[in-house]
Each structure stands twice: as C-alpha cells, then as structure tokens.
SEKOLDO-553541 format. One record per residue (C-alpha): residue in one letter; chain; x, y, z. Coordinates in nm, 3 decimals. Each point is the difference from the previous one (the first is absolute). Example, Ala and Ser with C-alpha at 12.3 -4.5 7.8 and 13.67 -1.06 7.14 Angstrom:
% residues 2
a | A | 1.230 | -0.450 | 0.780 $
s | A | 0.137 | 0.344 | -0.066 $
//
This chain:
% residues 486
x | A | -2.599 | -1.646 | 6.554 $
x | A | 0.046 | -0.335 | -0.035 $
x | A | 0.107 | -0.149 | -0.347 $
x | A | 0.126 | 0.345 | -0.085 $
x | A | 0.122 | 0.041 | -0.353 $
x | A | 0.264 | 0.290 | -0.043 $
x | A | 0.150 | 0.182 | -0.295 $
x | A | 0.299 | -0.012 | -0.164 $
x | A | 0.210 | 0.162 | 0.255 $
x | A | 0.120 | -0.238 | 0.243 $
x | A | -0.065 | 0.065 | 0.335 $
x | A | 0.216 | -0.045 | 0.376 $
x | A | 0.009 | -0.276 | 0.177 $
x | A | -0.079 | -0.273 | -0.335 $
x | A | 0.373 | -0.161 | -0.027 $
x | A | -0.180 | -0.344 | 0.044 $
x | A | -0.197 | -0.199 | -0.205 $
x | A | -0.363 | -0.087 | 0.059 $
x | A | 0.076 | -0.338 | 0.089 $
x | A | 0.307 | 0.027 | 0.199 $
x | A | -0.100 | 0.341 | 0.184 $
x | A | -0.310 | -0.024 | 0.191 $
x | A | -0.001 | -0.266 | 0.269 $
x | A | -0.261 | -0.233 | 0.098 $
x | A | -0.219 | 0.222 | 0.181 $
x | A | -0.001 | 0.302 | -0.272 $
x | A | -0.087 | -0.275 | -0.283 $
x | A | -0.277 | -0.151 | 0.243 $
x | A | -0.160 | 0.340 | 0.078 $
x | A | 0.110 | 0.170 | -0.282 $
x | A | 0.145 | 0.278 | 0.100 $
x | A | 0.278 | 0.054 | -0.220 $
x | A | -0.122 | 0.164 | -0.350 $
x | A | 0.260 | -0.109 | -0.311 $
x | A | 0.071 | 0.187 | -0.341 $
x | A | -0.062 | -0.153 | -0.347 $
x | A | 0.359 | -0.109 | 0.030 $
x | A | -0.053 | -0.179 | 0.281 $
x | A | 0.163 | 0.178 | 0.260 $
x | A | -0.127 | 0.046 | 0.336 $
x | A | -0.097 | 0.261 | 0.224 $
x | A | 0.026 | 0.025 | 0.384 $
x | A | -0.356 | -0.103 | 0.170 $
x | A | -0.135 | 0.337 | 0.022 $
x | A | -0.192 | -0.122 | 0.314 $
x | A | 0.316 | 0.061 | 0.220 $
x | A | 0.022 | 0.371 | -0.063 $
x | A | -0.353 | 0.028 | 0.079 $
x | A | -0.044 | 0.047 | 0.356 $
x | A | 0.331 | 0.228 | 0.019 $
x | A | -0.190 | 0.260 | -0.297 $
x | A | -0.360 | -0.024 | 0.191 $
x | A | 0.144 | 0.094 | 0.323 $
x | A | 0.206 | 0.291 | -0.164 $
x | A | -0.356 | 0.107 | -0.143 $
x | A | -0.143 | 0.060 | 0.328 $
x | A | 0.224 | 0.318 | -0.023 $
x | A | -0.204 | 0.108 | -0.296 $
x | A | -0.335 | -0.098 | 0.179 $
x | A | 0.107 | 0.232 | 0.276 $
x | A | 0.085 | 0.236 | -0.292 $
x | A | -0.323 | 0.010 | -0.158 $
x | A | -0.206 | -0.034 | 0.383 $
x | A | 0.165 | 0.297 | 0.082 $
x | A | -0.069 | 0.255 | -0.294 $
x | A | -0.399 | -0.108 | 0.028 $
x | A | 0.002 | -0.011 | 0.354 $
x | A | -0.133 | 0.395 | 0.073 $
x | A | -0.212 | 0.000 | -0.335 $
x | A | -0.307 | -0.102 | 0.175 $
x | A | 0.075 | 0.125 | 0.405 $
x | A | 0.165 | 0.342 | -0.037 $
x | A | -0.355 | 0.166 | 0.052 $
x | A | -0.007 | -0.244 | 0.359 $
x | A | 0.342 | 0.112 | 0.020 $
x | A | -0.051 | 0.354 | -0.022 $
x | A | -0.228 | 0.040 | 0.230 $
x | A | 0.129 | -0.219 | 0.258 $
x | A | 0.317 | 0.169 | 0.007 $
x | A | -0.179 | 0.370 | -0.064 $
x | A | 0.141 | 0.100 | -0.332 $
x | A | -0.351 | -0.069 | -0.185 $
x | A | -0.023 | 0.274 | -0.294 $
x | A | 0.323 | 0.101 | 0.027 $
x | A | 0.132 | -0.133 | -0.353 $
x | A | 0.316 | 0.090 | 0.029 $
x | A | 0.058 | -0.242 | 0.287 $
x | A | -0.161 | -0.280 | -0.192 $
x | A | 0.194 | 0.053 | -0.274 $
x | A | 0.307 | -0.022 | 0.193 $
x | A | -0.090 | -0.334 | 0.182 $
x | A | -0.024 | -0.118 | -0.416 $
x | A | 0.318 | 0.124 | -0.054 $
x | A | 0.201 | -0.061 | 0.303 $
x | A | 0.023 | -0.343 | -0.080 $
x | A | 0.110 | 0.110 | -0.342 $
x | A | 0.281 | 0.238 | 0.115 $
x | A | 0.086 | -0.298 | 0.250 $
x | A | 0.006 | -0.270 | -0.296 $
x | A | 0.230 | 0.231 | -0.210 $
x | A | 0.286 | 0.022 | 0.291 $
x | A | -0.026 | -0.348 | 0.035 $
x | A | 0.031 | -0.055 | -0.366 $
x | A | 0.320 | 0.189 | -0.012 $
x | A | 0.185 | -0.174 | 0.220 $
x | A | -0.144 | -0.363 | -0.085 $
x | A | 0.281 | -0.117 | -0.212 $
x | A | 0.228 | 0.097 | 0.273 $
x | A | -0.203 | -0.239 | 0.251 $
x | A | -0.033 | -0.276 | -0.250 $
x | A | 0.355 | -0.036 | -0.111 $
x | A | 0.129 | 0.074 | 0.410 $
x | A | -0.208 | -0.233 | 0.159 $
x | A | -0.131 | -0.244 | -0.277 $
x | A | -0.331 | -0.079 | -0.148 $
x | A | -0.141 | -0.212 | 0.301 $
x | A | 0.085 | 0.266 | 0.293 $
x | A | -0.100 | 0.282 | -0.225 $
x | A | -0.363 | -0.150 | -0.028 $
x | A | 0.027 | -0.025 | 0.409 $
x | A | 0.156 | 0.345 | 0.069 $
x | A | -0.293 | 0.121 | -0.197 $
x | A | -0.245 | -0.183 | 0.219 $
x | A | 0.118 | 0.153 | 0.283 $
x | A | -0.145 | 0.398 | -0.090 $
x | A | -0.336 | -0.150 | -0.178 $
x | A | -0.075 | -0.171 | 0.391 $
x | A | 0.096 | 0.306 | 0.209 $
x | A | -0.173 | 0.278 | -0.272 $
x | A | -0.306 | -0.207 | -0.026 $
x | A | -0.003 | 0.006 | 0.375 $
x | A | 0.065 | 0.361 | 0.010 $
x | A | -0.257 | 0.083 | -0.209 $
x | A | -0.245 | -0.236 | 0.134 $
x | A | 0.068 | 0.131 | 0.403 $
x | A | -0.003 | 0.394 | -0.146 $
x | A | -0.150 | 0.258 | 0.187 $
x | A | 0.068 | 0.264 | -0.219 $
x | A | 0.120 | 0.083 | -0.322 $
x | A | 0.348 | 0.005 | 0.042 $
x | A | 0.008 | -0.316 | 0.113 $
x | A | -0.180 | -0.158 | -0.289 $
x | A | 0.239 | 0.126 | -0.238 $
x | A | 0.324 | -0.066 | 0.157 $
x | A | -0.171 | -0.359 | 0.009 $
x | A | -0.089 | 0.047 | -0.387 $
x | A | 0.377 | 0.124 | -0.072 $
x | A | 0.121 | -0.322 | 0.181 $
x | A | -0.187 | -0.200 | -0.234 $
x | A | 0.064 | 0.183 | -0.288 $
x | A | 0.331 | -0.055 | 0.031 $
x | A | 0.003 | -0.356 | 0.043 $
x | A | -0.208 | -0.039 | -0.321 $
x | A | 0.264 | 0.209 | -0.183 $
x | A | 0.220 | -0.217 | 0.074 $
x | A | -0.181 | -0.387 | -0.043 $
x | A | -0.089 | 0.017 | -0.355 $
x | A | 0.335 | 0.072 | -0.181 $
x | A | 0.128 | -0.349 | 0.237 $
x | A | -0.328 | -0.141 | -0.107 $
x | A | 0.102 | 0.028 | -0.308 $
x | A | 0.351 | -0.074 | 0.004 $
x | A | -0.072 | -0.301 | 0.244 $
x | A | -0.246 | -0.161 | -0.239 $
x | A | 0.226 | 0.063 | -0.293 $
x | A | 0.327 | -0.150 | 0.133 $
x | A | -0.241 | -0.295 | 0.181 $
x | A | -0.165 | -0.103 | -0.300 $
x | A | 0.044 | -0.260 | -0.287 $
x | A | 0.053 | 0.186 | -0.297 $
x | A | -0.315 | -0.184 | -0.157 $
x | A | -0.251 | 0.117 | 0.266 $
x | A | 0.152 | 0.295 | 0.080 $
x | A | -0.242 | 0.200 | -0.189 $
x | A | -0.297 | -0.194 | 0.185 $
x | A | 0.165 | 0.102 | 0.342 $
x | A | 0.074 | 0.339 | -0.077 $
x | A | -0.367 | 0.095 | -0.032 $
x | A | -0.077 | -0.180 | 0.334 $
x | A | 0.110 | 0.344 | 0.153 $
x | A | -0.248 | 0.181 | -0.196 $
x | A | -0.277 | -0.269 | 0.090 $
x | A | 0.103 | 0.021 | 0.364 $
x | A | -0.032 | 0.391 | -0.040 $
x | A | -0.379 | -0.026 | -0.118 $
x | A | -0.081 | -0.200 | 0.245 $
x | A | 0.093 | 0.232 | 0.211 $
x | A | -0.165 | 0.234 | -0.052 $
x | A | -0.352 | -0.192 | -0.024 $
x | A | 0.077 | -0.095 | 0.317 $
x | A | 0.055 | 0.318 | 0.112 $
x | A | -0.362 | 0.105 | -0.206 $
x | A | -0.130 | -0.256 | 0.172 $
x | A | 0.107 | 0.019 | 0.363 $
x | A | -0.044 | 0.400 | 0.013 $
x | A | -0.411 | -0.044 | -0.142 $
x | A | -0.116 | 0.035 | 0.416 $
x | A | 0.202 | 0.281 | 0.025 $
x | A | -0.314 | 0.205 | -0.066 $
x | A | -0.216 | -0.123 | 0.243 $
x | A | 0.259 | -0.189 | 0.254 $
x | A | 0.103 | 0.267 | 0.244 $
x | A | 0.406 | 0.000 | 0.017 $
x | A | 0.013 | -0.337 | -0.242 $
x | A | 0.308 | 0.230 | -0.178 $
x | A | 0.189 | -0.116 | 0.291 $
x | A | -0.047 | -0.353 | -0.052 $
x | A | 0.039 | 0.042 | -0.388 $
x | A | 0.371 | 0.094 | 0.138 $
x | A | 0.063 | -0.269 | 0.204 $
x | A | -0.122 | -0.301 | -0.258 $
x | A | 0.339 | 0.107 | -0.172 $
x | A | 0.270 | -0.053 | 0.225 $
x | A | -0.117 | -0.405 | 0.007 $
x | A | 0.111 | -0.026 | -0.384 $
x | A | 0.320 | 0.204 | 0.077 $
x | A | 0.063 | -0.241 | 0.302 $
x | A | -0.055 | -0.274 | -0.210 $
x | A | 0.280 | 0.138 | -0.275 $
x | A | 0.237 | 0.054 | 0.269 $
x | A | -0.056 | -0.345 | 0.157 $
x | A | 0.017 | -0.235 | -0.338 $
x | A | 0.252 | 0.178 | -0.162 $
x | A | 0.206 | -0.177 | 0.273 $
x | A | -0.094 | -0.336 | -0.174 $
x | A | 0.134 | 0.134 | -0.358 $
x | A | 0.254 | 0.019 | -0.195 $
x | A | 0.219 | 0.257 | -0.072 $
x | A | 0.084 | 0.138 | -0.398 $
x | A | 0.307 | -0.197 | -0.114 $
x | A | 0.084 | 0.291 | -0.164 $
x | A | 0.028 | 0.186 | 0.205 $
x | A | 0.207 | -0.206 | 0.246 $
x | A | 0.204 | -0.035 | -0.318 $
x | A | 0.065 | 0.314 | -0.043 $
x | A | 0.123 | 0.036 | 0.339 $
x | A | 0.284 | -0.310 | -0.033 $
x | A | -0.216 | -0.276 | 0.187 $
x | A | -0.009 | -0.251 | -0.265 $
x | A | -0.098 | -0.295 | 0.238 $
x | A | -0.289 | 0.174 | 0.157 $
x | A | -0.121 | 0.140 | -0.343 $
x | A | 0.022 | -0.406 | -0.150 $
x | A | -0.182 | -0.150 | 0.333 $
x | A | -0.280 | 0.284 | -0.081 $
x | A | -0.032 | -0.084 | -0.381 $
x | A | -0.035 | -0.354 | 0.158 $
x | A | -0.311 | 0.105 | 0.161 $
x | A | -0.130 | 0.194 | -0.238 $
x | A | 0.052 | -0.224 | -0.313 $
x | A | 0.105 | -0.342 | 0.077 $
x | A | 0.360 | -0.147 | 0.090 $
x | A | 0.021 | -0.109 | -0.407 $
x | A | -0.005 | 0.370 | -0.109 $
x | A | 0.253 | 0.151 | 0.204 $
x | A | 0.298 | -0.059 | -0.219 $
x | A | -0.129 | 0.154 | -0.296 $
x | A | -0.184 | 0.303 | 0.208 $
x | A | 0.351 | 0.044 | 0.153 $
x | A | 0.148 | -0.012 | -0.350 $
x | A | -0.271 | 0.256 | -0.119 $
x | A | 0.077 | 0.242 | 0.258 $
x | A | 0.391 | -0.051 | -0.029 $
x | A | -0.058 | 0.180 | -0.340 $
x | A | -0.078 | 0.279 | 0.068 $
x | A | 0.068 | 0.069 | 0.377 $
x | A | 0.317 | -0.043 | 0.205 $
x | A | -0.070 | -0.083 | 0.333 $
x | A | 0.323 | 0.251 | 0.097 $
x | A | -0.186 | 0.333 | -0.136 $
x | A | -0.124 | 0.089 | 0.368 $
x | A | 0.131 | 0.352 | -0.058 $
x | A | -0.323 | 0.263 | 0.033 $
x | A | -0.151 | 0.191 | -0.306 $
x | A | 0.078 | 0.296 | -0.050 $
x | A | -0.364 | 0.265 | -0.122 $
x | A | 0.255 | 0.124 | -0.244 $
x | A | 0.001 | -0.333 | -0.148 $
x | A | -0.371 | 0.022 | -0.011 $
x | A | 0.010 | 0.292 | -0.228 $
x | A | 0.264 | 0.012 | -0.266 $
x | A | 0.145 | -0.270 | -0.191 $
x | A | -0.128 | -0.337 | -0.082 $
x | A | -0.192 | -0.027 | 0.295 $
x | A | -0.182 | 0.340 | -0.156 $
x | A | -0.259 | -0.151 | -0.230 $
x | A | -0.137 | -0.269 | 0.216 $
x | A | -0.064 | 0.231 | 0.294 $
x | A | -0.176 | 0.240 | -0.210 $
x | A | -0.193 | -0.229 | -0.215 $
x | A | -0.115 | -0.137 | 0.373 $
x | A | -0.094 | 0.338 | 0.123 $
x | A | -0.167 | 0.141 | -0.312 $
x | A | -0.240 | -0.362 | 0.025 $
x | A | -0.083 | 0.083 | 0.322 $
x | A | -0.104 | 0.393 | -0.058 $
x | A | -0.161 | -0.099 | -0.290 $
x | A | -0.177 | -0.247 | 0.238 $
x | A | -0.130 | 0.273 | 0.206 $
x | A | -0.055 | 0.290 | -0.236 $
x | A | -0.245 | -0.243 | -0.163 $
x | A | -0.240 | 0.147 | 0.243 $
x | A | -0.038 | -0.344 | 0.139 $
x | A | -0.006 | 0.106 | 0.420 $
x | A | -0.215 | 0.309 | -0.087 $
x | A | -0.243 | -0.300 | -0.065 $
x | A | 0.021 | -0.221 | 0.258 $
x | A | 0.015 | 0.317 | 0.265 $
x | A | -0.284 | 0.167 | -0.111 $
x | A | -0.172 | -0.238 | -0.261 $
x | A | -0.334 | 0.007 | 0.311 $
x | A | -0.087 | 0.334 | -0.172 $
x | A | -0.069 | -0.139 | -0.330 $
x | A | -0.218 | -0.248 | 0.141 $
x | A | -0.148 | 0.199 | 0.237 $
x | A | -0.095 | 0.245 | -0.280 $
x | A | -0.167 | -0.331 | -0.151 $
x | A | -0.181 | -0.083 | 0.315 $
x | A | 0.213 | -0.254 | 0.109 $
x | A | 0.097 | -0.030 | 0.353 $
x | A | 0.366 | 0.047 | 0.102 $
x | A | 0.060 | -0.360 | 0.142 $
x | A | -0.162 | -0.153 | -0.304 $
x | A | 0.189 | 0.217 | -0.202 $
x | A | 0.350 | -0.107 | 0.178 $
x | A | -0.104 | -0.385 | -0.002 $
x | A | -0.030 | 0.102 | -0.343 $
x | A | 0.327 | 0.085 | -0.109 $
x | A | 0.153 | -0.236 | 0.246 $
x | A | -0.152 | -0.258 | -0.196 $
x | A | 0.070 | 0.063 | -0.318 $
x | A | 0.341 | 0.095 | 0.100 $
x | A | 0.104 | -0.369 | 0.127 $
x | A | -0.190 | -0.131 | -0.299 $
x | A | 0.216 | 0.219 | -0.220 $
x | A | 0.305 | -0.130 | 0.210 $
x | A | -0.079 | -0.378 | -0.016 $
x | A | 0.004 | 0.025 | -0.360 $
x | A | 0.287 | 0.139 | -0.017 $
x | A | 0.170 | -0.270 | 0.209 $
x | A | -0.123 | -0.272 | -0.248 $
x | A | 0.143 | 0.222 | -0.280 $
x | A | 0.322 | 0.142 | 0.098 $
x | A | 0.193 | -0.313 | -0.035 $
x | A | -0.131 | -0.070 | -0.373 $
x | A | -0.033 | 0.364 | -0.135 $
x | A | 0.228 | 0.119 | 0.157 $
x | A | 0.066 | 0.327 | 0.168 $
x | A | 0.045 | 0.210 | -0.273 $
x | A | -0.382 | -0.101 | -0.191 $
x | A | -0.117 | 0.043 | 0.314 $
x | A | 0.132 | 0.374 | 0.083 $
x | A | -0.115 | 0.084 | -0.369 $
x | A | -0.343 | -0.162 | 0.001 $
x | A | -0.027 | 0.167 | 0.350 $
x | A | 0.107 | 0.368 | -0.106 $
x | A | -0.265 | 0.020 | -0.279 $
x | A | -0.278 | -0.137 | 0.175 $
x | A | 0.058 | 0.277 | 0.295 $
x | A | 0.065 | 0.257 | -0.301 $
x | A | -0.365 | -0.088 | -0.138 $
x | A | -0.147 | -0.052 | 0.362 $
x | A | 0.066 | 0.333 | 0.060 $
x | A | -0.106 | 0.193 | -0.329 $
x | A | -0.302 | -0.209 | 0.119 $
x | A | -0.002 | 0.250 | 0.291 $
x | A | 0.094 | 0.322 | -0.166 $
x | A | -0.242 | -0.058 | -0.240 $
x | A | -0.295 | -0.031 | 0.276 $
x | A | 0.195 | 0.296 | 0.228 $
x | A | -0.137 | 0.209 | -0.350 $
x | A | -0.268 | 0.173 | -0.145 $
x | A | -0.027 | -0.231 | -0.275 $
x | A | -0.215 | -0.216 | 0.142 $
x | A | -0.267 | 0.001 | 0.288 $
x | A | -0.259 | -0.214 | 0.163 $
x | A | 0.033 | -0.385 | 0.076 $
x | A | 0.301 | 0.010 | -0.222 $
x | A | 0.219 | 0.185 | 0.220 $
x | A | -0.062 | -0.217 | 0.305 $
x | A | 0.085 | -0.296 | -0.220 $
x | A | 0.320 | 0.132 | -0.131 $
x | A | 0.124 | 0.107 | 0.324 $
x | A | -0.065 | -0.295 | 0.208 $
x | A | 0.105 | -0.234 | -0.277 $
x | A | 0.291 | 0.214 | -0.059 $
x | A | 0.115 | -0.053 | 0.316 $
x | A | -0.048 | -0.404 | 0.057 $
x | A | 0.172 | -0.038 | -0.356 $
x | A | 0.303 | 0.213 | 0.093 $
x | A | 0.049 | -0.161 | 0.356 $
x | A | -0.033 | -0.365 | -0.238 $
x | A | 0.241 | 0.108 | -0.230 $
x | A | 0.233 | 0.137 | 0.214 $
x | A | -0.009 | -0.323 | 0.253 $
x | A | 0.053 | -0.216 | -0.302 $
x | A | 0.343 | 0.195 | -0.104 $
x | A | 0.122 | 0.353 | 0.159 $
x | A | -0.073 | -0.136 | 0.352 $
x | A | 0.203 | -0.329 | 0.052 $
x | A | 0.271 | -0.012 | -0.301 $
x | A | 0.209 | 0.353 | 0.129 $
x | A | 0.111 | -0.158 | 0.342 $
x | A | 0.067 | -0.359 | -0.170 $
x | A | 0.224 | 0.121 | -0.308 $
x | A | 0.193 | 0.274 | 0.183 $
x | A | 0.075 | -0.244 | 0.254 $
x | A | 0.067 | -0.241 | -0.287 $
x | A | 0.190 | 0.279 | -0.229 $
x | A | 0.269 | 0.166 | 0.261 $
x | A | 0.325 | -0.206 | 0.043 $
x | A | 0.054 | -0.172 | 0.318 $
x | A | 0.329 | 0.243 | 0.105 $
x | A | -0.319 | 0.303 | -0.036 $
x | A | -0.363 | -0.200 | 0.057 $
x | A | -0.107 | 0.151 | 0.355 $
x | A | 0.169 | 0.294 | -0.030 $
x | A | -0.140 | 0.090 | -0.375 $
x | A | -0.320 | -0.129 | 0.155 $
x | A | -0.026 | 0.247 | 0.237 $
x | A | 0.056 | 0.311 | -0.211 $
x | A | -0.258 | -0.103 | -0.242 $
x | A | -0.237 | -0.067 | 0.286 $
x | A | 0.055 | 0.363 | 0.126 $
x | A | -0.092 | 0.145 | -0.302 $
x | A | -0.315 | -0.229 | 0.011 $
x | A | -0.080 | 0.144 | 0.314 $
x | A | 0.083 | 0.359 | -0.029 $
x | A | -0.199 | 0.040 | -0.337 $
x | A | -0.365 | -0.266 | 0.197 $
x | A | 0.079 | 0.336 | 0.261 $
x | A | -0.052 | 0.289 | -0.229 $
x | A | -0.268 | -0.185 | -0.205 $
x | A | -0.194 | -0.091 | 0.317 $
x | A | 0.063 | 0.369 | 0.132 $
x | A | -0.098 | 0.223 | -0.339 $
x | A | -0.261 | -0.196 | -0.165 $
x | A | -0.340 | 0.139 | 0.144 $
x | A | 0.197 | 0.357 | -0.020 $
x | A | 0.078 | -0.087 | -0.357 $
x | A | -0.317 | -0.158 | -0.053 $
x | A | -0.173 | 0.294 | 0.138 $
x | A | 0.225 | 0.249 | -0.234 $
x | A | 0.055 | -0.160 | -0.323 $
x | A | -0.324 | -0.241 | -0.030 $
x | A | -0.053 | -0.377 | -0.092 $
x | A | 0.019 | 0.022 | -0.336 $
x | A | 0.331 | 0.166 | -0.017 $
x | A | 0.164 | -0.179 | 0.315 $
x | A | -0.119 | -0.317 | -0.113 $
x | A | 0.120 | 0.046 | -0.318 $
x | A | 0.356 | 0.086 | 0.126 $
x | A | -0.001 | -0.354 | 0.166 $
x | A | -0.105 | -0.160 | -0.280 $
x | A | 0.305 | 0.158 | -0.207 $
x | A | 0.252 | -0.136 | 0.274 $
x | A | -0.150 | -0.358 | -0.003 $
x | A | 0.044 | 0.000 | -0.441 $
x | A | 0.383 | 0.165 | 0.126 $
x | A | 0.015 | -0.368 | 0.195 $
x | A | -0.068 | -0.190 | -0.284 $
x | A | 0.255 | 0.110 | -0.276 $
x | A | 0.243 | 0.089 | 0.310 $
x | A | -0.029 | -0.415 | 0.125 $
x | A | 0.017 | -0.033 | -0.362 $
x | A | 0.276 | 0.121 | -0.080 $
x | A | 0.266 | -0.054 | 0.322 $
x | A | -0.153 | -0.298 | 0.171 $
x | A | 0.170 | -0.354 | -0.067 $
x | A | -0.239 | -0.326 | 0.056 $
x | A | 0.135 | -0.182 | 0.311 $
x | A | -0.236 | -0.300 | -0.036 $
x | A | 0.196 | -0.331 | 0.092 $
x | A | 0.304 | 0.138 | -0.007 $
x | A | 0.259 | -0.037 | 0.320 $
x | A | 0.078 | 0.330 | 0.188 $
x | A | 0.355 | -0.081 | -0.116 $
x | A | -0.092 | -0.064 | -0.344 $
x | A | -0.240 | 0.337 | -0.016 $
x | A | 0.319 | 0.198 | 0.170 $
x | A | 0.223 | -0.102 | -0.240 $
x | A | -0.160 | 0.101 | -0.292 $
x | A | -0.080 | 0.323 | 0.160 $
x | A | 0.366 | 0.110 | 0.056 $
x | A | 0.064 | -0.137 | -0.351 $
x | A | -0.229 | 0.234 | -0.137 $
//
C-alpha cells in the first residue's frame, strides 16, 4: 500500500502536495502513498485499526454460519431431535430467517444510532444467543438463541460495509473492503476447526458456542476506542465532531480537503429520514436495483448450495467431511487475499467479470460430471475440482466486490437504508436456495440444475457489464456525482 500509484481520477483527501502534505512522521515511515502528480494521500495506517476492529463483525459473521456444520449430529442428539431432519434443517435456517429481519431494519439502526453503536447494539444479541444456544436444553431454546444471532448478523455486514467505506482513504479503500470478506473466511475455518472434537468430545457443541461471545465482547469493547464515520456525523449537522474524527482517521493535514469533499455532495442539514418510496421510483430507482439484482445474481450463482452441502461431493470422492471443509475454507481465503491485492488496481468491475465467468465454467465443470457423458475417475475429478475452482473464483470477485461497491455506489442521503433492501433480497433468495436445492436436486438432476446456475452466473457477467460503473480511486462524492448525472 505504500508508494501507491493511482489513475487518472483524482482521489479525496490529495489537496496537498507530496512535499508539503505528509508530515515528518508519514515521510519517515512512509505511510502516505502520492500520485504521479505528486499529490499525497492520507497515511493509510490510521484507518487501519478502526477497519480491523469493524471486521471482527464479519469474523463473527462467517464463525457463525460454519459453526453447526460439523456439531449438529452432537447437537441432535444431545438435545433429542437426532433424525428428525426437519428440526435440523430449521436450526440452519433459523439463523437465516433471523439474519433477514435484522437485515431489514439495519439501515434504520445505522443511520439512528450511527456506525460505532450499531456495531455494539449488534454485539449485544450475538453474546446472549450464543449463550442461549450454548446453555439449551431443548430445541426451542437453541433456536430462539440461533434467531438472536441471526439477527445480529443481518444487521453487521451492511454497517460493515458502510463503516469501512465512509472510514477509508479512497486509495485503499478497495484493499479494506475485502478485509470483511477475509475476516468472513476466517471464520469459518475457525469454526471448521474448533467444531473437529465435536465427534468424539461429548457436549464440545456447547463450548463451540461459547468461544464466540469473546470476539463479540471484544467488538463491543474496542469499538469504544474508534472513531465514528464523518459522514455520517455529517449528515446529521455535527460538523466539528465529523472533522475531529477525519482527524483520527486521516491525519490533521487532510481534514480541510475531506471536509471540502464531503461539502459537495452532502449538506450536513439533510437529517430528514428516507422515505422506501424514494428507494423505488425516481433517480434513486436504478442504483437500488442495480444493487439488488448484484446481490441475487450473487446467490442464484449457486454459490451457498456449495459451501452448505459441498461435504457430499467429497464424500462421494472419499474425502472426509472436515478435510473437505478445511478444504474450501482454504481456498476460499486464498481466493479472498487475492482479491484484496487486486481490487485496488483492477478494479471492481474486472474483478466481478473475471469472477462471473470463472463460476460460469466452474460449474459446467459440475454439470458436465453430474452427466452421463462421462464416468469413472473423470467424474470425481470434475466434481471436486469443480467445486474448489468455483469457491476460488467466486472469493476472488462475486464474494467481496457486492458489499464494497453498493456501499460505495448509493448516495450518502440513501447508503444504509438502500443497503439494507439489497441485503434482504440477499438473504431471502441464500433462504430458498438453501431450502429447495436437495429437493430440486433430487427432482430435476445435476446436469440440468447445474446448468441453470451456470446460465445465471454468464446473466452476471453481461448484467455487471452492462450497468456497473468502476469505482476504483474515485471519492464517494466524486462516484455520487456522476451517478445522479447519469
């Protein structure tokens, strides 16, 4: 990050010149990046703490999702629903239906209470559900605890997102953007990893429970120490406290011209709520949708059909089910580190493209071994390659980029609000995909259902093609701009 070189589009925060605008301790350490035209950037090492504490969300995120892959059978039993799928399915998707009421009122939380006490009302239901469902005697109990959860993870990613966004230099802000998807796969390795005694461990489900709520402590605790989005505090008329907070977050040098950015676009008297209707028709229309179709898109890829029940393509190649999740965990935060080294020099748009078609081949890779065109050896290989290659391809792309350029897309007036419509239509369509695909599976057959998810991934690519802008070192004032211009 350091010595960054950015494009032609000038970026926030870069009113001074290299010489003038980075004091002596950015030039000693080097912190501060500068453009060919010598202008400077803020030391991106000040925004750093503030973005890795606001991933800890996403850990929890990911953690949570994994957490029952490898202990429902301990669960089960303990709690004396074992064969009984219908009440394993529903501690799966109890945290779903809980993540999808959270995610509708998230924008609501986010713009009410700020960025910084959204992240700590959210810690609040992952302590006491994890607790729940760790202390459960019975199935009720363990998914009222799930539900709890559920809905606190509906509601941390979209101020994940918007937090990292409105935190972040514009010339790193692709870099920190994919920290939340990095923070989500480890996550769930963790949660591969912890949950592997579950088998043999009697009751070690309990304690896979409780090893949560010290992260979610943690978020609560040290979001204390950070700062809160300046624009946010902007947007609600306190200019002074929204200055002092781009002083922590960039430098005392760069708040005059991150001030100046923000005047052009926001007035810090627009404290008035949104209205949904504004959400739906007008000029506001074509953003929202274009950020709810990316997201659908997202999931109709097929992509949580994988991760939820990618063990029975391994297991049908003899590979165990923890190797097999260690498997996709890793090659899912390998995909994701790439893309953090990319995203700030391809940009998002390559990225979502390049992404798209390597899912759309991945899984013709599938459908192809799901027929009766080829048998033997072949099939295993096909399928189990199939698989690591679309988990790659979508960590390098589809994953991380949707939740950075929406949050980087919607005006400020709109961002949490818009946020939180697209993210319940991300979570309503991961619900029915989660619920129908064995039954679909089971009715229509590999070949043809894996076909019909390779069709939506090539419906990504010309759809990012053709109505998604490239956000790459632009401002968030610059990018909104242009937008409304459009």
């Amino acid at each position: 990050m350091r010595g960054r070189q950015r494009d032609h589009t000038q970026t926030t925060y870069k009113r001074a010149s290299s010489r003038d605008g980075l004091n002596a301790h950015d030039r000693e350490d080097g912190l501060g990046g500068s453009d060919a035209k010598g202008s400077a950037n803020p030391p991106w090492i000040r925004s750093l703490p503030h973005v890795i504490v606001a991933a800890i969300s996403s850990f929890l995120f990911g953690y949570h999702l994994g957490v029952v892959n490898d202990t429902l059978e301990s669960i089960s039993l303990d709690l004396g629903f074992h064969g009984n799928t219908m009440a394993e399915g529903f501690v799966v998707s109890s945290l779903l239906g809980g993540a999808f009421v959270g995610s509708t009122v998230s924008g609501w939380i986010a713009d009410g209470v700020g960025r910084r006490r959204g992240f700590q009302l959210c810690a609040i239901p992952l302590i006491v559900g994890a607790a729940m469902s760790a202390t459960s005697d019975d199935l009720g109990g363990m998914l009222i605890g799930r539900f709890l959860v559920g809905s606190a993870m509906g509601v941390s990613p979209p101020i994940a997102a918007l937090y990292i966004t409105e935190a972040s230099p514009a010339f790193v802000r692709g870099t920190y953007g994919s920290f939340t998807q990095i923070a989500t796969c480890l996550g769930l390795i963790c949660s591969f990893f912890i949950g592997i005694p579950a088998k043999d461990v009697t009751r070690w489900w309990r304690v896979c429970f409780w090893v949560s709520t010290v992260p979610a402590a943690l978020l609560a605790l040290l979001m204390e120490f950070c700062a809160e989005s300046p624009h946010w505090l902007f947007k609600r008329g306190r200019s002074a406290e929204a200055e002092a907070e781009f002083a922590k977050l960039l430098g005392s040098l760069h708040v005059k011209s991150a001030m100046a950015e923000l005047s052009k676009s926001d007035r810090g008297d627009e404290v008035d709520g949104v209205k949904l209707s504004e959400l739906f028709y007008g000029r506001h229309f074509k953003v929202v949708f274009v950020g709810s179709a990316l997201l659908a898109l997202q999931q109709l890829s097929g992509i949580n059909a994988v991760f939820y029940f990618s063990s029975t393509v391994f297991k049908s190649a003899g590979v165990p089910s923890d190797i097999a999740n260690m498997s996709v965990g890793v090659v899912n935060l390998s995909g994701s580190l790439v893309a953090m080294a990319l995203m700030d020099k391809l940009g998002r748009k390559g990225l979502l493209l390049g992404s798209f078609l390597g899912m759309a081949m991945s899984m013709a890779m599938q459908a192809v071994a799901g027929s009766s065109l080829i048998s033997g050896s072949s099939v295993v290989y096909l399928s189990v390659g199939g698989v690591l290659l679309f988990v790659l391809s979508f960590a390098m792309g589809v994953g991380p980029v949707p939740g950075l350029l929406l949050s980087e897309i919607f005006p400020s007036r709109i961002r949490a609000k818009a946020m939180a419509i697209c993210m319940a239509v991300h979570w309503v369509i991961n619900f029915f995909v989660g619920l129908l695909f064995l039954r679909l599976l089971e009715q229509l057959g590999p070949l043809i259902l894996y076909t019909v998810f390779a069709s939506f991934c090539v419906v990504g690519f010309f759809f990012v093609r053709k109505n998604v802008v490239e956000t790459k070192g632009k401002t968030l004032q610059e990018i909104e701009m242009a937008l409304l211009a459009a």
